[in-house]
C-alpha positions as CSV (number, residue, x, y, z in Angstrom):
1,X,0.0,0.0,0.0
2,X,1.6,3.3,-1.1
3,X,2.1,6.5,1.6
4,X,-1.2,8.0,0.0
5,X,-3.8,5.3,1.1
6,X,-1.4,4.7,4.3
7,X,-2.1,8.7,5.2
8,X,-5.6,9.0,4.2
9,X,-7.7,5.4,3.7
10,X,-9.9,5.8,7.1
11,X,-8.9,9.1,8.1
12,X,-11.5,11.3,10.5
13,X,-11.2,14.4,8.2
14,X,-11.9,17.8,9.6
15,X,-15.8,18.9,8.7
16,X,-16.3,22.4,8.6
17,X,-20.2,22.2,7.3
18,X,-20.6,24.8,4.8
19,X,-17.1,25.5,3.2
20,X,-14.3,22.6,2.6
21,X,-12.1,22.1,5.4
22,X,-8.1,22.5,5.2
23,X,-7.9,19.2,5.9
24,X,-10.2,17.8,3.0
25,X,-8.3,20.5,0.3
26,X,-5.5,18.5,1.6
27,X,-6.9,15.3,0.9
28,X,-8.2,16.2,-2.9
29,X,-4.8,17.5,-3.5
30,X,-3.7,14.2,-2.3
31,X,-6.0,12.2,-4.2
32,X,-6.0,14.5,-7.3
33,X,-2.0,13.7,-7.0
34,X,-2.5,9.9,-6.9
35,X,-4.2,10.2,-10.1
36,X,-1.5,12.1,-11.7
37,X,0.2,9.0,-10.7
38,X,-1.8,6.4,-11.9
39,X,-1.9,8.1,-14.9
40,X,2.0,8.1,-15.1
41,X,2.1,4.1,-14.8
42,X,-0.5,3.9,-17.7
43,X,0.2,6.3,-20.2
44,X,-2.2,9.0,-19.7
45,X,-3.1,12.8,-18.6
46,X,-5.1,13.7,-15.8
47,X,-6.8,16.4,-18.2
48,X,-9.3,17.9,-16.0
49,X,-9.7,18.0,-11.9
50,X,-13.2,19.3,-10.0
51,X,-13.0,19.7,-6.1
52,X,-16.6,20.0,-5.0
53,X,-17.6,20.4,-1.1
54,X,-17.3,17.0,-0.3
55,X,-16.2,15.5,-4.0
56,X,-14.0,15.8,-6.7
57,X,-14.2,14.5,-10.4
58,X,-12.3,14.8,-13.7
59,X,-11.1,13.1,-16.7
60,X,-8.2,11.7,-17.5
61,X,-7.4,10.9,-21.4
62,X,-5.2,8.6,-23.1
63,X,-4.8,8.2,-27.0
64,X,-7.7,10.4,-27.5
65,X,-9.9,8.1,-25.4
66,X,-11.3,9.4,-22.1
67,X,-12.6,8.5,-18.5
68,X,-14.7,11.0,-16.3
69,X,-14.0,9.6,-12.3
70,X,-15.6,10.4,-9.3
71,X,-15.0,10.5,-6.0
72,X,-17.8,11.5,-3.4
73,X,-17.6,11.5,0.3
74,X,-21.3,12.5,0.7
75,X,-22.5,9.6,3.0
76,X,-19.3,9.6,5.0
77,X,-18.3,13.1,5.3
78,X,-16.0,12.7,8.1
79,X,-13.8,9.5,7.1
80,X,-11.8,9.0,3.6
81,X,-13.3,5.9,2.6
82,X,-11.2,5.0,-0.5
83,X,-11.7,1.0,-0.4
84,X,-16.0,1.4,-1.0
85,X,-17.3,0.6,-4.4
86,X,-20.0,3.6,-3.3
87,X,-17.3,6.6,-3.1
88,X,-15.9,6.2,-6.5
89,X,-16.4,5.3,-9.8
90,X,-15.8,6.1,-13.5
91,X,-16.8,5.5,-17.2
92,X,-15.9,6.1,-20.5
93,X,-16.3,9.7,-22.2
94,X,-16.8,11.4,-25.7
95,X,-14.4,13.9,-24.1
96,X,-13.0,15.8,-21.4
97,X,-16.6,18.0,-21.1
98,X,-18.9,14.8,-21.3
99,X,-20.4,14.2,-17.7
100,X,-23.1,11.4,-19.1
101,X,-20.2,8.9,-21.1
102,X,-20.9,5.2,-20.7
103,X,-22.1,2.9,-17.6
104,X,-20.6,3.5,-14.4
105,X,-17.9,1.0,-13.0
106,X,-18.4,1.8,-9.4
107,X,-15.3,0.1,-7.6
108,X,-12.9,1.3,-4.5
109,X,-10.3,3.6,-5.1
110,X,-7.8,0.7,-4.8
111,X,-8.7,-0.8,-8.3
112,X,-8.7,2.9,-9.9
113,X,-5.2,1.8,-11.8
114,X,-6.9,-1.4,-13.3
115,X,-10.3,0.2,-14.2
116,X,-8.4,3.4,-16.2
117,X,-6.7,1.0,-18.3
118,X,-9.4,-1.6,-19.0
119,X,-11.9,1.9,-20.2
120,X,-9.0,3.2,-21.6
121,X,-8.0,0.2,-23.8
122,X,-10.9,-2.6,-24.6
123,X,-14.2,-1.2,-23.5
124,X,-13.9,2.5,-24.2
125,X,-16.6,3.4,-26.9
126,X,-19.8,5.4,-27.9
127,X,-22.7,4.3,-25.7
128,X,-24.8,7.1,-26.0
């Protein structure tokens, strides 16, 4: 397990109720680096990156195929789930501005790698 999931997987995150806390901006810059990093190992861009309240989302693009991802902490706002198939998912996109794409793969965080590269590679097409 690398230092990001070691820091934040389970982590009672500060919840300041109407605005992001400093200590969840830390955690999407974490996570939006992690991505940066998966991307690395398989050959694509991190091409677009959303913080919401209690989310973040983006694209990431490889070949001229995309994935939209997101991660939402909605249910669990206090703790950084990222092993729950209900905090994250992705699909396949028309681009890096297509929120509606494909199905959504909802898996935990810790398959991200493997589920960018399968959308990426054998299953990324026009569903819509």
């Amino acid at each position: 397990m690398n230092a990001f999931f070691k820091k934040w997987n389970g982590k009672q995150l500060e919840d300041c109720g109407c605005y992001v806390s400093k200590e969840f901006a830390a955690f999407q810059t974490a996570f939006r680096n992690e991505v940066k990093r998966i991307c690395a190992e398989i050959g694509a861009e991190l091409v677009a990156f959303n913080k919401g309240h209690y989310d973040m989302s983006g694209f990431i693009c490889r070949n001229g195929h995309f994935v939209y991802f997101c991660y939402s902490n909605y249910c669990n706002r206090s703790k950084a789930d990222l092993t729950s198939r209900q905090a994250f998912y992705c699909r396949t996109a028309a681009n890096e501005k297509d929120y509606h794409g494909g199905s959504n793969n909802l898996v935990p965080f810790t398959d991200a790698k493997e589920t960018f590269d399968r959308l990426l590679n054998t299953e990324h097409r026009r569903l819509w």
